[in-house]
LOKE-969550 format. One line per 4 residues: their letters; for each residue x, y, z of C-alpha. Coordinates in steps of 0.05 Angstrom, whole numbers, plus 5000, padded with zeros to 4 digits. Layout:
A) X,Y,Z | ...;
***
This chain:
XXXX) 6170,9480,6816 | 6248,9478,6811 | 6283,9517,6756 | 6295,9458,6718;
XXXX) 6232,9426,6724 | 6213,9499,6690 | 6257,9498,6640 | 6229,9421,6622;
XXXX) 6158,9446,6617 | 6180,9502,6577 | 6215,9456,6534 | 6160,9402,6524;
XXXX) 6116,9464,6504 | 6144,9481,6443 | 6168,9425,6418 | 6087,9402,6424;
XXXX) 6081,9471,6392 | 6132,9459,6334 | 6096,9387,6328 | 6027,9411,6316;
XXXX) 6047,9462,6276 | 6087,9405,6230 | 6045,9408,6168 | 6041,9336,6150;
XXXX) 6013,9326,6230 | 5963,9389,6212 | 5946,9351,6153 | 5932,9294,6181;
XXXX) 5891,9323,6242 | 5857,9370,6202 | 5837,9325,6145 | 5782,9292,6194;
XXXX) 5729,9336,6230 | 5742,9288,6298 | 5813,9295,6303 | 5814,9368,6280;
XXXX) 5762,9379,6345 | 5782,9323,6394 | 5850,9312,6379 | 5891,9372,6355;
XXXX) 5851,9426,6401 | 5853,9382,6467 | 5935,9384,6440 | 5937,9453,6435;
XXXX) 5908,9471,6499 | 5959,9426,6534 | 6029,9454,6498 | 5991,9518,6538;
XXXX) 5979,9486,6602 | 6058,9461,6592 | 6081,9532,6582 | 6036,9553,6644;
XXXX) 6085,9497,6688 | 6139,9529,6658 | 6131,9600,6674 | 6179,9630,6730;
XXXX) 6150,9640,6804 | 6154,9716,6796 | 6109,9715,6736 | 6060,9666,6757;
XXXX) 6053,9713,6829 | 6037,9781,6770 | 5977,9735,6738 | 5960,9711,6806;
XXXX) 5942,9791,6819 | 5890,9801,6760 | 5858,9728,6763 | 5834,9726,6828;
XXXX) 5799,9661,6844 | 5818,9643,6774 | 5757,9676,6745 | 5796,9715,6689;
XXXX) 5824,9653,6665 | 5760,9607,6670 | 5724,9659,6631 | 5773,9665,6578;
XXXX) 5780,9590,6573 | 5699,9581,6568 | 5700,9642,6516 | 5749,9616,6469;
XXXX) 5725,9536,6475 | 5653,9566,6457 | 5677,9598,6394 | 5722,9541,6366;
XXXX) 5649,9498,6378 | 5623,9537,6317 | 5619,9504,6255 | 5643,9568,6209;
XXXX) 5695,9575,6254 | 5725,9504,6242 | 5714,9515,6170 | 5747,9588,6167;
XXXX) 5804,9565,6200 | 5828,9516,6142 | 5822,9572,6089 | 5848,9626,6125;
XXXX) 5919,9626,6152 | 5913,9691,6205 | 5850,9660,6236 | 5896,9586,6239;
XXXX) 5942,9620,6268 | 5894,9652,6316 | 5877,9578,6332 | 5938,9557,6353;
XXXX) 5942,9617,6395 | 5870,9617,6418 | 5871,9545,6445 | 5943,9549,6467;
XXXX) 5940,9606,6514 | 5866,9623,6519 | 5849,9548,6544 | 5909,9517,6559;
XXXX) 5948,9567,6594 | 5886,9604,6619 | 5854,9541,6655 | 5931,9521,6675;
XXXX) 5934,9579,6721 | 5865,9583,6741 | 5838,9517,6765 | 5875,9509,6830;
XXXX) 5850,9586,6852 | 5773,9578,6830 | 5768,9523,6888 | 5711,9473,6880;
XXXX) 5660,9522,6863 | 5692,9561,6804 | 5713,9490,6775 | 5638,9474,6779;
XXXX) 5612,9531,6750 | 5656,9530,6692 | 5656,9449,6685 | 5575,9457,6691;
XXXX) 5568,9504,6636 | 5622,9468,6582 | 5592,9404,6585 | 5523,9412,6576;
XXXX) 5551,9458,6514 | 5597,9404,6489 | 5540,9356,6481 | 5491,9401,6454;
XXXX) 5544,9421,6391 | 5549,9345,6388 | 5469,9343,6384 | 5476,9403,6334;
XXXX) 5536,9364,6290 | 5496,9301,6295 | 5417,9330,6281 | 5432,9376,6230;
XXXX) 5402,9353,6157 | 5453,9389,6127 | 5523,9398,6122 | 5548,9453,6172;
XXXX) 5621,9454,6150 | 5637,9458,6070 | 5701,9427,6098 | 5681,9357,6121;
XXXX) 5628,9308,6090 | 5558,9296,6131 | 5587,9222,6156 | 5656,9260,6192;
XXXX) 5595,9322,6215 | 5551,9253,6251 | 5605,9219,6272 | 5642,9276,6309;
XXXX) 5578,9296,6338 | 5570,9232,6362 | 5643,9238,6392 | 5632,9306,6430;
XXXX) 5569,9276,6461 | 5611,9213,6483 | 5666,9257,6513 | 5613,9302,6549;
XXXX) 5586,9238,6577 | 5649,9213,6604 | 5682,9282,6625 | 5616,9291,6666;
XXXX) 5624,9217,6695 | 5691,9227,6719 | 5677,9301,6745 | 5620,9267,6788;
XXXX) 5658,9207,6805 | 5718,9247,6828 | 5673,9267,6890 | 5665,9195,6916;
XXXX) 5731,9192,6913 | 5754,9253,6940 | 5698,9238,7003 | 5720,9166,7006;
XXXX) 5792,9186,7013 | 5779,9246,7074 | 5799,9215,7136 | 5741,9202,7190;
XXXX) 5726,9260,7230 | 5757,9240,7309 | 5695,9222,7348 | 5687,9246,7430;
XXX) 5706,9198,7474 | 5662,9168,7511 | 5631,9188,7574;
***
């Protein structure tokens, strides 16, 4: 990536930082249980992936070193995403300002970054291993949000708890559809092996 194209990323990442962090936006996305989880963490996580594009060659051959195959950084990412899935999590996070702040840090660098300069290392494989586990465990906190009797955040009523379980079920459903479908593409679009000639 040229230096400017760098400096751009760099650029676009905090000022989606500086947005997020805006508190009539955090009002806003925090004020509903479905944008706090599917709107302003998916946000988060790509200001990180923007700083990731925006880090210098030299640093991005040091991570390279210590997340081999990207495993470090798919961990991390599947780590962090799991905790942020838990409902006293969500609700700490609007009463307490260091574990907010952990948020914006968690998701920012922990996903965002983290899966920014792993996913083109971990090949096929480590992409399936980590897409195979987060899926199934989006929809099954969407099951959780949507089957419990009982409110599971003191934050948000029982309609926002059922309807953003219904949500993270939804966008399991189609994240897995367009993982799958991506391979009939990708084999549609590799050219025909050359055949023998003849005779």
């Amino acid at each position: 990536m040229s230096g400017s194209r760098e400096r751009g990323a760099r650029i676009a990442a905090i000022a989606l930082f500086a947005a997020l962090a805006a508190p009539p936006v955090r009002a806003l996305l925090e004020a509903d249980m479905r944008l706090h989880m599917l709107v302003q963490f998916p946000l988060l996580a790509a200001a990180g992936a923007l700083a990731a594009a925006g880090l210098p060659s030299g640093w991005r051959a040091a991570i390279a070193r210590w997340n081999r195959h990207g495993i470090a950084g798919l961990l991390c990412a599947a780590l962090t995403s799991t905790f942020w899935m838990l409902p006293k999590a969500l609700d700490d996070a609007l009463v307490e300002p260091w574990l907010d702040a952990a948020k914006f840090v968690s998701l920012g660098l922990g996903v965002g970054f983290a899966l920014a300069v792993s996913w083109r290392p971990a090949g096929l494989i480590g992409r399936g291993v980590f897409l195979g586990n987060l899926l199934p465990m989006l929809a099954v906190a969407g099951w959780l949000y949507l089957a419990a009797p009982l409110r599971l955040c003191n934050a948000y009523l029982t309609g926002q708890q059922q309807a953003t379980g219904t949500a993270l079920i939804a966008a399991a459903l189609v994240a897995t559809l367009a993982w799958l479908g991506g391979f009939f593409v990708g084999a549609g679009a590799r050219p025909a092996a050359p055949r023998a000639p003849a005779g």
